[in-house]
C-alpha positions, 0 to 999 in steps of 0.5 A, a space after each residue: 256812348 256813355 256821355 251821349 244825349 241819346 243814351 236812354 234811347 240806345 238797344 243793343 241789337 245783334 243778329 244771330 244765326 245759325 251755320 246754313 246762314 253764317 257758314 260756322 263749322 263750329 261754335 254754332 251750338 252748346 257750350 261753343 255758342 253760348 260763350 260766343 253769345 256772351 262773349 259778343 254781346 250777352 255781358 251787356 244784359 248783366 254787367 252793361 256798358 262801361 267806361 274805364 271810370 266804372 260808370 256802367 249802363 245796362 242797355 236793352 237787348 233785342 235779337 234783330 234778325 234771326 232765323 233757319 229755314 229748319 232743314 238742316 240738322 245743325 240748323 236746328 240744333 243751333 236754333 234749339 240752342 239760340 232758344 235756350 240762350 235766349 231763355 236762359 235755361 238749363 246748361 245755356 244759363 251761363 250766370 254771364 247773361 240774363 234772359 233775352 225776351 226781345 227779338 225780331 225773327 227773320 223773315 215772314 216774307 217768302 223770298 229771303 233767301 237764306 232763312 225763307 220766310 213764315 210762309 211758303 212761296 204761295 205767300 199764304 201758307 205757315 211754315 207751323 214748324 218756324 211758329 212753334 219754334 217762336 212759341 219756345 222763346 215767347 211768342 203768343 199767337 192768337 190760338 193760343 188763348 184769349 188775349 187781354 187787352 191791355 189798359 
């Protein structure tokens, strides 16, 4: 990978979810997750990429896909978790990864099975739980204040 044309265009992009979606019986919160996270893909943000040489290559990470239909108490508990590892604070701040403020959260759309979406069924209602949930690992929405437009 190291040695590819495309290297400067190259995110790591893993998806996470908790037990309703995964089926974990364990390792799905605390300590358990977050060594799992790090084990799997959170090195990457600190120590990078490398090669048997040493040559190294810290790649930008992006969650692509993660979400909850927040019904479940582990559900929640995981995702209470996955907000600190993303955020690398308290005991999630392992000092084996860096913060990770770029995600994709799954889904808006009603009709994921698994996780359900932002909005209800009708399609135009917000799941408010699901938005203050994001508003702990970064999202700004418009309500929250005025927005700068950037030059």
């Amino acid at each position: 990978l190291l040695q590819k044309p495309y290297l400067n265009q190259v995110v790591i992009s893993p998806h996470v979810y908790p037990p309703s979606v995964t089926g974990a019986s364990s390792n799905y919160s605390g300590p358990g997750l977050w060594n799992r996270l790090s084990a799997s893909f959170g090195y990457l943000t600190q120590q990078g990429y490398c090669t048997g040489t040493g040559a190294c290559k810290v790649f930008p990470v992006a969650i692509g896909e993660f979400g909850s239909r927040f019904t479940e108490s582990r559900d929640i508990e995981s995702m209470r978790d996955i907000a600190a590892y993303l955020n690398n604070t308290g005991a999630a701040a392992d000092g084996k990864h860096q913060a990770i403020p770029h995600w994709f959260y799954w889904s808006w759309n009603a009709n994921s099975g698994d996780t359900g979406g932002i909005v209800t069924d009708n399609w135009r209602d917000i799941i408010w739980q699901k938005v203050d949930y994001l508003t702990t690992i970064g999202l700004r929405p418009w309500y929250s204040g005025p927005v700068q437009p950037q030059t």
